[in-house]
N, C-alpha and C positions, 0 to 999 in steps of 0.2 A: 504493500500500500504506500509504500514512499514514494512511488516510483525511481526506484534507480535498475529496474529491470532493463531496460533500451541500453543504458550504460553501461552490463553485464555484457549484453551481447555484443556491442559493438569493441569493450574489449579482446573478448573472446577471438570476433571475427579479424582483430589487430595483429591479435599472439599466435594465429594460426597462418595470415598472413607471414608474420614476420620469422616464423619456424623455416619457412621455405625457402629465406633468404639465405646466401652463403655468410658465412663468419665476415667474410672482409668487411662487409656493409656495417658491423656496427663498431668498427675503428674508428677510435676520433683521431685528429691533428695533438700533438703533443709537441711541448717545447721541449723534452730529454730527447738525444738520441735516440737512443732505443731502453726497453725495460729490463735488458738482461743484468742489468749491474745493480737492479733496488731487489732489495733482497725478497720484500712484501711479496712481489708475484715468483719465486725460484717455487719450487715441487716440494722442497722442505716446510717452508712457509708455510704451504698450502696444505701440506697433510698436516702439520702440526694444529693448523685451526682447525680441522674436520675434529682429529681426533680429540680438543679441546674441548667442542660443543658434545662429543659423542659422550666425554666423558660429565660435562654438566648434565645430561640428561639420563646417563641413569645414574647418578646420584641424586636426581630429582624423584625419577622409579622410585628407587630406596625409602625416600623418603614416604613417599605417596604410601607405599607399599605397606612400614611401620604405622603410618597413620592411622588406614586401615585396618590394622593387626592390634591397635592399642586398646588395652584392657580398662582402663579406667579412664574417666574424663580428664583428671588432670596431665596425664601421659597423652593425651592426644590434644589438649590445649599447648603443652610444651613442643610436643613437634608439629603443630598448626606453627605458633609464633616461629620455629626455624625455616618452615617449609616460603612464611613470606621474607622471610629476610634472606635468604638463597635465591629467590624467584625476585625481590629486589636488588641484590649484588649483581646478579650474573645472567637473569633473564627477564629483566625490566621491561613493565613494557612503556610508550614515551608515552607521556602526559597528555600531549594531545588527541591521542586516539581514547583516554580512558573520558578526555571533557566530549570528543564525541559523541561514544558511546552515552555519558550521562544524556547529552542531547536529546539523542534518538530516545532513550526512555521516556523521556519526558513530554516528545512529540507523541507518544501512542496519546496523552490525555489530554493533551491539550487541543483547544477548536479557537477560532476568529482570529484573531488580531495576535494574541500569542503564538498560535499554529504558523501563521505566516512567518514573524520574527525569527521562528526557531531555523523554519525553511532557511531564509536566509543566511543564517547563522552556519548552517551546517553545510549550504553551496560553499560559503567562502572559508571555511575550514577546513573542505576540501580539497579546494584550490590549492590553498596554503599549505597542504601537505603534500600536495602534490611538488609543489616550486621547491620545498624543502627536501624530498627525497631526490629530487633530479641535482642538487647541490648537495648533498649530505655530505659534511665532513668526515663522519664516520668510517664513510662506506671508501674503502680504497680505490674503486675501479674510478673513483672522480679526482684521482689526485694524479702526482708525476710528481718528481724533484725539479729543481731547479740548480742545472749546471753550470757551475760556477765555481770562483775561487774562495776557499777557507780564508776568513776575515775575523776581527776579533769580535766575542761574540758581547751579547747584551748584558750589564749585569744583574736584566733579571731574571735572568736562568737560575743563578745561585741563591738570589733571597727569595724564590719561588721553589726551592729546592724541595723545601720540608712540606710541600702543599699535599700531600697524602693524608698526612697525620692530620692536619685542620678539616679535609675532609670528613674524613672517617669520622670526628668527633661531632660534625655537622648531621649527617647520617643515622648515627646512633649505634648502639654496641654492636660490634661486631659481631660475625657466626663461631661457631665455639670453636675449641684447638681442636677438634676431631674432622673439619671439614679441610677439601682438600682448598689449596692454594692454586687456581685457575690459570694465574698471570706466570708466565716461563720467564719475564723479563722483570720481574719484580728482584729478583734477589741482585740482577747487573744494576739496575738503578739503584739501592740498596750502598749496593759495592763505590758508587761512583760517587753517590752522596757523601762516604767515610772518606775517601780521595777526597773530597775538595774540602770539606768540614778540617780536613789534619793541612791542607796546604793552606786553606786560610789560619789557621794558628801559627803557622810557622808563618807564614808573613806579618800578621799581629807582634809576634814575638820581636823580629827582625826589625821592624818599624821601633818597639819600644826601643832597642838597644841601639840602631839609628841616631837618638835622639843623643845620647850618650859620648859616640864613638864621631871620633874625627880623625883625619889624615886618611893613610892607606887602609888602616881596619875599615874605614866607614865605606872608600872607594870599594873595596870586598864586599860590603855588608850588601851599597846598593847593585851591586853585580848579581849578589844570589838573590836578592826580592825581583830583579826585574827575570832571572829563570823562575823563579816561583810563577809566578807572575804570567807568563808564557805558559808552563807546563798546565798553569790553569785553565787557560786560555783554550788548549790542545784540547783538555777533556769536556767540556764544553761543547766545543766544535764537533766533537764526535757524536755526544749526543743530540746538539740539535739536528733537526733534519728540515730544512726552510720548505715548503709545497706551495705550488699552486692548484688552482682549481679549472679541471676543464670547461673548455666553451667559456670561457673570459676573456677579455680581449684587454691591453693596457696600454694605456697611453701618457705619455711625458708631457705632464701641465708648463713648468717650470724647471728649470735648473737655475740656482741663483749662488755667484761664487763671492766672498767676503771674505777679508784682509786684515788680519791684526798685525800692528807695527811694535815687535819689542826690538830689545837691546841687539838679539841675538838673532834681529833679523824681520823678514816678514812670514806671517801663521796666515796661509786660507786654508778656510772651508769653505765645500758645498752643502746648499742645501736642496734637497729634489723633490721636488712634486707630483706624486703620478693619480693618475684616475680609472679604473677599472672597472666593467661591465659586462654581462651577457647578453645585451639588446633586445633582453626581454622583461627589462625592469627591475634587476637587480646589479645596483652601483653602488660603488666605493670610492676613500679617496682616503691616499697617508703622505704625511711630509717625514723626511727622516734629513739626517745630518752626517756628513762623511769629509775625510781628510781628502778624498778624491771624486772629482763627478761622477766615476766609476761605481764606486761602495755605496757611495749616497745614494743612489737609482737602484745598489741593489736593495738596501735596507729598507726603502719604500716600495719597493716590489713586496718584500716579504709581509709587509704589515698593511699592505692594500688590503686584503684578504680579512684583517681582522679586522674592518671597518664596513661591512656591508649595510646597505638599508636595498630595503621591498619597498619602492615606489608603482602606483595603481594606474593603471594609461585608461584613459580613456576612448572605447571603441581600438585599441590597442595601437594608438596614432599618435592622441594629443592628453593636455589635460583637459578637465572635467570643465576647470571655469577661472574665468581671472586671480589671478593671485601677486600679493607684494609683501617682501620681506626687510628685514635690516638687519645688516651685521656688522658693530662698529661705525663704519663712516661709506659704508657702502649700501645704500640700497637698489634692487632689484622689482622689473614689472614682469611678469607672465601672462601671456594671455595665447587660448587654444586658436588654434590656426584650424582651415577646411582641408578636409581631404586634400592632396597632392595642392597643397599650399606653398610645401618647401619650409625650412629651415630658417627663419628670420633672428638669426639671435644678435646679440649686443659682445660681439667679440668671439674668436676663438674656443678658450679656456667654456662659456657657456654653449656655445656647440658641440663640442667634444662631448662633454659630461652629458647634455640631452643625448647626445648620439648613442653613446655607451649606453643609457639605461633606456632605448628602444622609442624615444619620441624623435618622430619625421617633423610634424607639424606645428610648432610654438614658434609664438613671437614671443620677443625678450628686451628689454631697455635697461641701461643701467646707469644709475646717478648716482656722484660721488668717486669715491677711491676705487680703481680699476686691479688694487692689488690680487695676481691669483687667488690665493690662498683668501681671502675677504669674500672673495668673489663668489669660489664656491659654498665656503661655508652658509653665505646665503641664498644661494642654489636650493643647498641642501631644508634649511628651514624651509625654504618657500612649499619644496615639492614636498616638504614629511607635513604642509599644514593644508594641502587638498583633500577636500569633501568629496570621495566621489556617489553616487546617487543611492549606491548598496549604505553609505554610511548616514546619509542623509534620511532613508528608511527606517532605519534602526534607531535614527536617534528621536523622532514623532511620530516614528509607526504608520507612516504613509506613504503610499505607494508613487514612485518620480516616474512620469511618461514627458514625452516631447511635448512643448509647448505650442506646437502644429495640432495636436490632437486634440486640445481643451476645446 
């Protein structure tokens, strides 16, 4: 009675299509070479997760099993409470699908003006899970490395180090010492953690006596803090693993290089601006900072990724309806263009960023400071503070038709 019967089959009729395609057809474009050097896709990899899920699930059996088998109420309330906290560690299911499901419950009893909300409520949930599983960071087959040269890394690898432990305490008690340990790479990260926790002490240490020591002791002293220092740097490097995301496309807002005048000379940096999108409504955008224009564009490469927003197109063109924002000393107009209208924006830097997040048809004007970086940031308000008609629904419970049809 929902209707999502027609959506059933014309899946169906997709997957049956698409069985009879040859493999090549569903290669995407990748910026790595080739995949033989990421260990994620080797045979090992791959049987070690098979056998990983095979073994969460019949220790899920086991438990099920005991459950069933338990003699007294208390003994099956204690392996109830483990059975959710195993099925929350290791076989979660995501949030979204459980407010789903709430939904749909709640559509069997509801009629009028609510029935309709819920409708809507649950098309665009849909949606949204949908743009989320085609992007899912989780899922490996949407990733690839990025090939390039080892740089020094961030320092917040290390004071992110202990982020397990805050988890886990976020979560609530752990499953008891009898259940197995799922993760094969828990005890390397473990390992790597004790590594950098004993090299930062010895660099604490060397610092204090630093303070102390002058002449040649000290020349020694800053020799082995700056190999510390390195060596840290080394393990670091090896664990991070920088990714992109397939089907993104990126683009260079800015490169901006600056000049500090000391004794010992002249200090530039760059700083880079990049903008990222899938041209279908999900954009990004990072600045990062580098001794070289090189490192700078990589560094904002890597952290484009961790800035995305879900902007809404309307009729999948333009936006919905005029819009004006300010950021700083910059302000910004929008307004939706017709069908093959073309492109009208106010500079570059706002064509590009439209273009990446899938709009052909906007007019754009801009008043004030022209700085990239101003620019987009109110870009970005402008498009996160569009109405479009599904929201305008929801928020008076009325239904938005063309103004031709009243």
């Amino acid at each position: 009675f929902l209707g999502v019967k027609p959506l059933i089959e014309k899946l169906e009729r997709r997957n049956a299509k698409e069985a009879n395609l040859p493999d090549e057809s569903f290669l995407e474009p990748s910026d790595s070479e080739s995949d033989e050097d990421d260990e994620r896709f080797s045979s090992d990899s791959i049987r070690r997760r098979v056998d990983e899920f095979d073994r969460k699930c019949k220790r899920q059996s086991e438990l099920l099993r005991s459950f069933a088998e338990a003699e007294t109420l208390d003994d099956a309330h204690k392996i109830m409470t483990k059975i959710d906290k195993f099925e929350q560690r290791h076989l979660s299911l995501p949030l979204e699908y459980r407010v789903i499901g709430d939904m749909m419950n709640r559509l069997k009893d509801s009629t009028g003006k609510e029935r309709f909300i819920l409708l809507q409520k649950l098309n665009r949930a849909v949606r949204l899970m949908e743009c989320k599983e085609a992007y899912d960071p989780s899922n490996p087959a949407n990733f690839g490395l990025i090939q390039h040269q080892q740089v020094d890394s961030p320092d917040d690898v290390i004071d992110n180090a202990g982020f397990d432990k805050e988890k886990q305490m976020i979560q609530g008690e752990s499953l008891d010492d009898e259940d197995e340990e799922f993760n094969e790479d828990k005890e390397k990260d473990d390992m790597l953690i004790e590594k950098l926790n004993a090299i930062e002490k010895k660099i604490e240490e060397k610092l204090a006596d630093l303070d102390h020591t002058f002449g040649k002791k000290g020349r020694v002293l800053e020799e082995e803090i700056k190999d510390l220092v390195e060596e840290r740097n080394s393990l670091t490097d090896k664990k991070r693993r920088p990714m992109y995301r397939k089907g993104f496309d990126v683009k260079v807002i800015d490169v901006n290089r600056t000049c500090k005048v000391t004794k010992g000379g002249q200090i530039a940096k760059y700083t880079a601006l990049l903008a990222t999108g899938n041209y279908h409504g999900v954009v990004g955008f990072a600045k990062a900072k580098g001794p070289t224009a090189k490192i700078a564009i990589q560094r904002a490469y890597e952290k484009c990724f961790q800035n995305l927003h879900y902007m809404e197109r309307y009729e999948e063109h333009t936006i919905a309806h005029a819009i004006q924002a300010k950021y700083e000393k910059t302000k910004i107009y929008l307004w939706p263009g017709q069908m093959r209208s073309g492109m009208c924006a106010a500079g570059r830097t706002v064509e590009t960023v439209m273009y990446l997040a899938g709009f052909s048809n906007v007019k754009s004007k801009i008043i004030g400071s022209r700085s990239p970086l101003n620019v987009i940031k109110a870009l970005f308000i402008a498009l996160n503070a569009i109405e479009t008609p599904k929201d305008v629904e929801q928020k008076f419970g009325r239904t938005v038709v063309e103004s031709y049809l009243l």
